[in-house]
C-alpha positions in Angstrom: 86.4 -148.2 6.2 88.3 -144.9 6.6 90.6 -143.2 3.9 93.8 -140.7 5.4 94.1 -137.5 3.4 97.3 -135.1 3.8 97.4 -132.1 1.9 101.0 -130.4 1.0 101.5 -127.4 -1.2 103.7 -127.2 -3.7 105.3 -126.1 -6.8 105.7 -128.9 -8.4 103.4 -129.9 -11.3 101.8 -126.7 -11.4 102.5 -126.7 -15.6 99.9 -129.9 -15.3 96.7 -127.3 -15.1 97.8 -125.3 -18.5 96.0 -127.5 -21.1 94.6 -126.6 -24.9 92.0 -126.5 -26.5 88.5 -128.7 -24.6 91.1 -130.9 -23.0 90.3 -131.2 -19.1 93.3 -131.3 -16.6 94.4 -134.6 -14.3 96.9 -133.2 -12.0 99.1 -135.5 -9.8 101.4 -137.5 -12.8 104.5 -135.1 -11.7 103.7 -135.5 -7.9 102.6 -139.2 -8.5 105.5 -140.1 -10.5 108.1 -138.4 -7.6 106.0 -140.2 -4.9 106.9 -143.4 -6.8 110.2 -143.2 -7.2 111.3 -141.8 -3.6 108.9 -144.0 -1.8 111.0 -147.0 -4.1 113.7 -146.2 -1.5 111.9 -146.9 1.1 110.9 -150.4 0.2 107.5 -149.5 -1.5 106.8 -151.5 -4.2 104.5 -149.4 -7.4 102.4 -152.0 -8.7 100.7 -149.8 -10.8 100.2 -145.8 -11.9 97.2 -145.1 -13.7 94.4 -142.1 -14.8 91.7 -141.6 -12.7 88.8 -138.7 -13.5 90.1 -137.1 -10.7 93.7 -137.2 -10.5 96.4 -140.2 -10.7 96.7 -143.5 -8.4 98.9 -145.9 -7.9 99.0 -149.4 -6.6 101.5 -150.0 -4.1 102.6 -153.3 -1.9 105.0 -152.9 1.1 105.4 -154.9 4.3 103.5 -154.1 7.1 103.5 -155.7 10.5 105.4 -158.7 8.8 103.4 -159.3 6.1 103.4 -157.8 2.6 100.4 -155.3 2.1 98.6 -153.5 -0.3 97.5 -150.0 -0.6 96.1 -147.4 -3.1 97.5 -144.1 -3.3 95.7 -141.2 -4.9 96.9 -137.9 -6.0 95.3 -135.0 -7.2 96.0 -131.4 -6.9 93.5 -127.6 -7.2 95.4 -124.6 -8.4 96.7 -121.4 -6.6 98.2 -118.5 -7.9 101.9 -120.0 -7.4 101.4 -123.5 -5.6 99.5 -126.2 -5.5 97.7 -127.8 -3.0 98.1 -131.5 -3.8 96.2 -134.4 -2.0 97.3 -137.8 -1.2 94.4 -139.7 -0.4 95.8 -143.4 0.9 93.3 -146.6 1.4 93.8 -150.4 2.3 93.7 -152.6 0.2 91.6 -155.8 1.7 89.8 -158.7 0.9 86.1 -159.3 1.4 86.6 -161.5 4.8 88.7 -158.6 5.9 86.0 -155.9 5.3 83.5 -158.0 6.9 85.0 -159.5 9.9 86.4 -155.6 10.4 90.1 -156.6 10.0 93.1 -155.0 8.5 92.0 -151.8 8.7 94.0 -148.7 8.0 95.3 -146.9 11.1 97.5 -144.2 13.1 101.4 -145.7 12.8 100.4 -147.5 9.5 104.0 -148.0 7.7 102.8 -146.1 4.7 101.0 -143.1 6.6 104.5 -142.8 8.5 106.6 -142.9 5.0 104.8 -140.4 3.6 104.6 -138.1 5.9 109.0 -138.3 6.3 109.0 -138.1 2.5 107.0 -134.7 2.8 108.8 -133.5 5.5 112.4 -134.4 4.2 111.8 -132.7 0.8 110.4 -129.5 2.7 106.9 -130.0 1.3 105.0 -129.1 4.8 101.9 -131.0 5.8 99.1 -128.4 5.4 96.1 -131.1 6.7 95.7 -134.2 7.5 92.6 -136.4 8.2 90.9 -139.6 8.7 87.6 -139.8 6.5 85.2 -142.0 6.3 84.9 -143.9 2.7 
């Protein structure tokens, strides 16, 4: 199974790495929350935004190829001295017949891939990577 990563930096949601006392930092809410609501315009559905150890991730359904489709979406960020590079890490969502017969596998020109990177690019955020890796 492959993941695609893109890496922007930005700005935004830099105040999410100032924390007190022993508390650890989760970056991404800020960028995760944004990502929801301008990715709503294009017909994404958020299913879910939750906590992860590493950042935030939410569960998102939009149609693909004709049919309705799931995806996870993970965000999480590493400091610099006035941006920050934020990750988007984006993986399929299939079932166990899918994953063995080898079907429904994420690739170049998926619908979600494509949105994001016109979200990026429309809200001057500028690619600074992007990647298939292997999960």
């Amino acid at each position: 199974m492959m993941n695609y990563i893109m890496t922007f930096n930005a700005a935004v949601g830099l105040e999410e790495f100032t924390v007190s006392g022993d508390e650890k930092a989760i970056p991404g809410k800020t960028v995760a929350n944004w990502l929801a609501e301008k990715l709503a315009v294009y017909g994404v559905v958020v299913e879910d935004l939750y906590e992860e150890d590493w950042g935030w991730e939410l569960r998102l359904d939009l149609l693909h190829d004709g049919q309705q489709q799931g995806y996870y979406l993970g965000v999480t960020g590493a400091e610099g001295s006035t941006t920050v590079e934020w990750r988007l890490m984006v993986t399929k969502q299939r079932s166990l017949l899918d994953r063995l017969a080898g079907h429904n596998v994420l690739q170049h020109g998926d619908t979600l891939i494509d949105t994001l990177q016109i979200l990026l690019r429309e809200n001057n955020h500028q690619l600074t990577d992007s990647h298939w890796q292997p999960e």
